[in-house]
C-alpha positions in Angstrom: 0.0 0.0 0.0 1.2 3.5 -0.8 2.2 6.1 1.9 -0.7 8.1 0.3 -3.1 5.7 1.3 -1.5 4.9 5.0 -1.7 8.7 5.6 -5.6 8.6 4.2 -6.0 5.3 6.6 -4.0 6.4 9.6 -4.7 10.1 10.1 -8.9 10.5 9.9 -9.8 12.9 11.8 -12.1 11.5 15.1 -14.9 13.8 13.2 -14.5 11.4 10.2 -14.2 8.0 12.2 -17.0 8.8 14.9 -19.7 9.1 11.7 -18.3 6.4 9.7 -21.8 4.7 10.3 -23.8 7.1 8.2 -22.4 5.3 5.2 -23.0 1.5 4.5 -24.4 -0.6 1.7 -27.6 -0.8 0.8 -27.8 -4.3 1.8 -26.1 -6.6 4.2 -25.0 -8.7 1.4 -25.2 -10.2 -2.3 -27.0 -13.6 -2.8 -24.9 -15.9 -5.0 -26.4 -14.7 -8.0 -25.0 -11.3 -7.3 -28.5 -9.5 -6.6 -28.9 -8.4 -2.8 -32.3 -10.2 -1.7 -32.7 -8.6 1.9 -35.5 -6.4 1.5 -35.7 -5.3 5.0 -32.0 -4.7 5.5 -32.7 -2.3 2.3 -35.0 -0.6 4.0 -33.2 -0.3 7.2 -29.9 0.8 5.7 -31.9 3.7 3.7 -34.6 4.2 6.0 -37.6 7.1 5.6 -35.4 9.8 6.4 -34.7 9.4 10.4 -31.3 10.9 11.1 -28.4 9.3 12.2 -26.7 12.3 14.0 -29.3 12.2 17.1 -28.4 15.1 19.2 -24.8 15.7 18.0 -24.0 19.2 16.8 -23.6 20.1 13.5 -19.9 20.0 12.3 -17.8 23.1 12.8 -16.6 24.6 9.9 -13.1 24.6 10.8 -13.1 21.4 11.7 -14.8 20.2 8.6 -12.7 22.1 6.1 -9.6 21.0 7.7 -10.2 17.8 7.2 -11.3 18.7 3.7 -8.2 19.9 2.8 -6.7 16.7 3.7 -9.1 14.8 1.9 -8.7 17.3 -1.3 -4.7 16.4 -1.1 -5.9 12.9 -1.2 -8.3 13.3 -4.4 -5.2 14.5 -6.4 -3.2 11.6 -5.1 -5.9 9.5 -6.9 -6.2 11.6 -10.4 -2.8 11.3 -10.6 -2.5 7.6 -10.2 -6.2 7.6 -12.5 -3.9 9.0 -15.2 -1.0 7.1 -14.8 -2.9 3.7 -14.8 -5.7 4.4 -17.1 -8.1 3.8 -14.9 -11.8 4.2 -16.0 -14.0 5.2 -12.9 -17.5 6.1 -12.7 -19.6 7.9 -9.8 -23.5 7.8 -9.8 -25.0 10.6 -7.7 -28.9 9.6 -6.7 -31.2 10.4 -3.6 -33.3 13.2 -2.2 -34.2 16.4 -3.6 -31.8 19.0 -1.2 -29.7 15.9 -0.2 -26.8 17.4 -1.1 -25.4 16.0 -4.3 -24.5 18.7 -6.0 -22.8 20.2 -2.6 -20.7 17.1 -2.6 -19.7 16.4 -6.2 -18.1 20.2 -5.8 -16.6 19.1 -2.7 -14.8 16.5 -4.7 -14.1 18.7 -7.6 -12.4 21.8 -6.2 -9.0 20.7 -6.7 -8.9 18.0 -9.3 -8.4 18.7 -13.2 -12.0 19.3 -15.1 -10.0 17.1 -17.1 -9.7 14.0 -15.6 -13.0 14.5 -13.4 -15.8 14.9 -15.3 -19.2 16.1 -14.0 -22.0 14.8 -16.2 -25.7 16.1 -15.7 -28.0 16.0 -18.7 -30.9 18.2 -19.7 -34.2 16.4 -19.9 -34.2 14.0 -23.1 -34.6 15.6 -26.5 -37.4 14.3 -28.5 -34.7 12.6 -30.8 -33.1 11.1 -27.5 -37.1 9.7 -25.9 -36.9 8.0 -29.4 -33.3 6.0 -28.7 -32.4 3.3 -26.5 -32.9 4.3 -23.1 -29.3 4.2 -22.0 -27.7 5.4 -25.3 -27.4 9.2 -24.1 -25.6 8.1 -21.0 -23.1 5.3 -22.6 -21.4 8.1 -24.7 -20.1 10.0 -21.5 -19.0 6.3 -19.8 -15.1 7.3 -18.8 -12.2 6.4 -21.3 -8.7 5.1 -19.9 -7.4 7.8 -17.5 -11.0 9.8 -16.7 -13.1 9.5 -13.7 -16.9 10.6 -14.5 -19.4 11.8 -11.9 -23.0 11.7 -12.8 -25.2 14.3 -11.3 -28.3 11.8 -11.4 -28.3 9.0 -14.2 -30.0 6.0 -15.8 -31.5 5.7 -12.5 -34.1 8.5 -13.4 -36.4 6.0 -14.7 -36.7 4.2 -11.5 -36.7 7.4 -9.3 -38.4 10.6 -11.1 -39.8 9.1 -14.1 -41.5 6.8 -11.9 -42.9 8.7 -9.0 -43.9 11.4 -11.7 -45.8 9.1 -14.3 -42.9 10.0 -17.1 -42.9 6.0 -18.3 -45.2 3.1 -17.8 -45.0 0.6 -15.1 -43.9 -2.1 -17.6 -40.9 0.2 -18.4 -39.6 0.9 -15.1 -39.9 -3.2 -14.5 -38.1 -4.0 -17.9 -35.6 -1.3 -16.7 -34.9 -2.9 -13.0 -34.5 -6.3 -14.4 -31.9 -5.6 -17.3 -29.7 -2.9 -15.5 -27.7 -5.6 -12.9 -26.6 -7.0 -16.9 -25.9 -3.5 -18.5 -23.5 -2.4 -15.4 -22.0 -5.9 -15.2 -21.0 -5.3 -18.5 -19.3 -2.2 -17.6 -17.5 -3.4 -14.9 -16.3 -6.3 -16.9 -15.3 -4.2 -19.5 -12.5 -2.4 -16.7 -15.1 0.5 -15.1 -15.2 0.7 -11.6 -18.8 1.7 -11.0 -19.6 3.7 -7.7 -23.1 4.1 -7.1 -24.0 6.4 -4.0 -27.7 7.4 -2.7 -28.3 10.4 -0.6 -30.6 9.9 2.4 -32.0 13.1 4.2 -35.0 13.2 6.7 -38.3 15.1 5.6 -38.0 17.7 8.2 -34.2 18.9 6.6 -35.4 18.5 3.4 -38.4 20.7 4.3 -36.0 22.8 6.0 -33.8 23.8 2.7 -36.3 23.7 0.6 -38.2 26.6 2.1 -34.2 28.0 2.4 -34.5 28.6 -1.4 -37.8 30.4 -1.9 -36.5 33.9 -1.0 -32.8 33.5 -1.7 -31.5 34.4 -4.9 -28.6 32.6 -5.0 -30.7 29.2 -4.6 -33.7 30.0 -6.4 -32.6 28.1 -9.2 -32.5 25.2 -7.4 -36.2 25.0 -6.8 -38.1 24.1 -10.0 -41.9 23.3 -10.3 -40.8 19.5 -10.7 -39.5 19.9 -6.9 -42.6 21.5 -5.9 -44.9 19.0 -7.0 -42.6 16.3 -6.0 -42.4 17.4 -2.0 -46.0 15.8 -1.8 -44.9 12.8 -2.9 -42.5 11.9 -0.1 -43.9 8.1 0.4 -43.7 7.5 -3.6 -40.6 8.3 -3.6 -39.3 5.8 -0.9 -41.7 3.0 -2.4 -39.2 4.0 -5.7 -36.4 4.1 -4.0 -36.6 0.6 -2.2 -37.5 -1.2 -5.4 -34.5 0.4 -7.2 -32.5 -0.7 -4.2 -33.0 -4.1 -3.8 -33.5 -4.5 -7.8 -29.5 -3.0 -8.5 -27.7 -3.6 -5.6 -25.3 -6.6 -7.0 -21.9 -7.7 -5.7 -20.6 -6.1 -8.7 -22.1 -2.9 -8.3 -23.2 -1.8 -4.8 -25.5 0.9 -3.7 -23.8 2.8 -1.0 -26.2 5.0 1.4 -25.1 8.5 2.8 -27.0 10.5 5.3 -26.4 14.0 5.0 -29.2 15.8 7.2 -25.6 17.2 8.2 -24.4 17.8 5.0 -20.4 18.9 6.4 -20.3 15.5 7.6 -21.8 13.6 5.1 -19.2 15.5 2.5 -16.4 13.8 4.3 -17.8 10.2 4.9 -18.5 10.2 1.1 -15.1 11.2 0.1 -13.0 9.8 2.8 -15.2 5.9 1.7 -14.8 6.8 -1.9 -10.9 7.1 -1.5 -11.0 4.0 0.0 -12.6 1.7 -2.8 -10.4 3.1 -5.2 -6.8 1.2 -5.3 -5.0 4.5 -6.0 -1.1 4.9 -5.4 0.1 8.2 -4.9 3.1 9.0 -7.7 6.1 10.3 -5.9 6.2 14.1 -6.1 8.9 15.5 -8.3 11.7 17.5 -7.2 10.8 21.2 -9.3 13.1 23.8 -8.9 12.0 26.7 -10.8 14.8 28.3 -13.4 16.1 31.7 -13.9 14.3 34.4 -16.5 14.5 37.4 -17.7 11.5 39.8 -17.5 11.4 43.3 -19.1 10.5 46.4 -17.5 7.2 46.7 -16.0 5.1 49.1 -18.0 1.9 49.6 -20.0 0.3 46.5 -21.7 0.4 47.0 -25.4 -3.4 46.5 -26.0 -6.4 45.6 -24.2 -9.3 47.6 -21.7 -8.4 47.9 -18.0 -11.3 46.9 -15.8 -13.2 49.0 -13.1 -11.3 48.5 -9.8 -14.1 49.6 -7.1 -12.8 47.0 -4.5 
């Protein structure tokens, strides 16, 4: 094992150890035919929304952000040894509305190259796209040797949204949960690592930031008649959610569940378990020594507007 990954095992903070529990598979296990058959397990592990944290306070934010610095060190130990191996790695986002995907994938992108990590969230379908193979919009941003792709929501729209919100038939959504165990065993087989995380948060938090964004206009775009009409829907949602759960959850390809009513803390139990599926070796760091040059007088730039400076 690299010193990379000793440091990531050796020096969690007690933050990141104490809420290790917020993150476990979906289910307790795989049945030998690779599908996970514990229904209730499913349901316990994803639950209706009761938080984990009990009374514990929310994360400080120095706390949390030194620790995310540590882990951000540790996400470029793993792009570098993603481009040096070729590795093809693929994240699916899914869960709640206000769960905090979005929040997270950032968290994991600050500091990595836009391109190696690549953030995929697609519009709604195209009329030319309802009329392809379900799939065939998503297979075309899969990762190539050396990329690791994040998808902001994913195939699994037609089990969660498309569902809930009558978008597709019944007999759709079924054909859907019975062939997609096949379709991502064929991506793993064909060298993908396929990471598949759900968000969990409790009705009361996602109440909570949801009437956060009605008067603030930095988040107002984040509330769209589709979440509207889907807050009602709470229960259909975790009917949807269970099905797709025990339906995809395969040795090959695990769900993994986050809580987040704290988002901070589910940030860093996200990354800090997503470091630790991937095999990554840290390069050792080159010795750069930066030369001599010459630079001409400071003056006037030859063309070009200067900029208002009011601050």
């Amino acid at each position: 094992m690299s010193k990379s990954k000793d440091k990531h095992k050796g020096k969690r903070s007690h933050a990141a150890d104490s809420e290790a529990a917020t993150l476990e598979p979906a289910t307790d296990a795989a049945a030998t035919n690779g599908h996970a058959t514990n229904e209730a397990a499913t349901n316990e592990a994803a639950g209706d929304g009761t938080a984990t944290n009990g009374e514990r306070p929310k994360l400080k934010t120095k706390e949390y952000e030194a620790e995310l610095e540590r882990l951000h060190g540790e996400l470029v130990a793993m792009q570098e040894w993603v481009k040096e191996s070729g590795a093809k790695i693929c994240i699916v986002f899914e869960g709640r509305d206000t769960a905090g995907k979005g929040g997270t994938i950032k968290a994991i992108t600050e500091r990595v190259s836009p391109r190696v990590f690549r953030v995929v969230a697609l519009p709604a379908p195209t009329d030319r796209e309802k009329s392809q193979m379900f799939l065939q919009r998503y297979i075309a941003h899969f990762p190539a040797a050396g990329e690791v792709v994040i998808f902001d929501r994913s195939w699994y729209n037609r089990a969660g949204v498309e569902r809930v919100m009558d978008f597709t038939a019944e007999a759709e959504v079924k054909r859907f949960l019975d062939l997609t165990p096949n379709v991502e065993k064929a991506m793993v087989d064909s060298g993908i690592q396929l990471i598949k995380y759900w968000l969990e948060v409790s009705p009361e938090e996602q109440t909570r930031r949801l009437e956060g964004r009605i008067d603030d206009p930095r988040k107002v775009w984040k509330l769209t008649d589709m979440d509207v009409r889907s807050y009602a829907r709470w229960d259909d949602y975790s009917s949807a959610r269970d099905d797709m759960l025990v339906a995809t959850d395969t040795a090959w390809a695990p769900w993994y569940v986050v809580r987040t009513d704290d988002k901070k803390r589910g940030r860093l139990n996200l990354i800090s378990h997503l470091l630790g599926l991937v095999p990554y070796e840290a390069p050792a760091r080159r010795d750069v020594k930066l030369p001599k040059r010459k630079t001409a007088a400071p003056g006037d730039l030859p063309a070009g507007r200067p900029i208002p400076t009011p601050f």
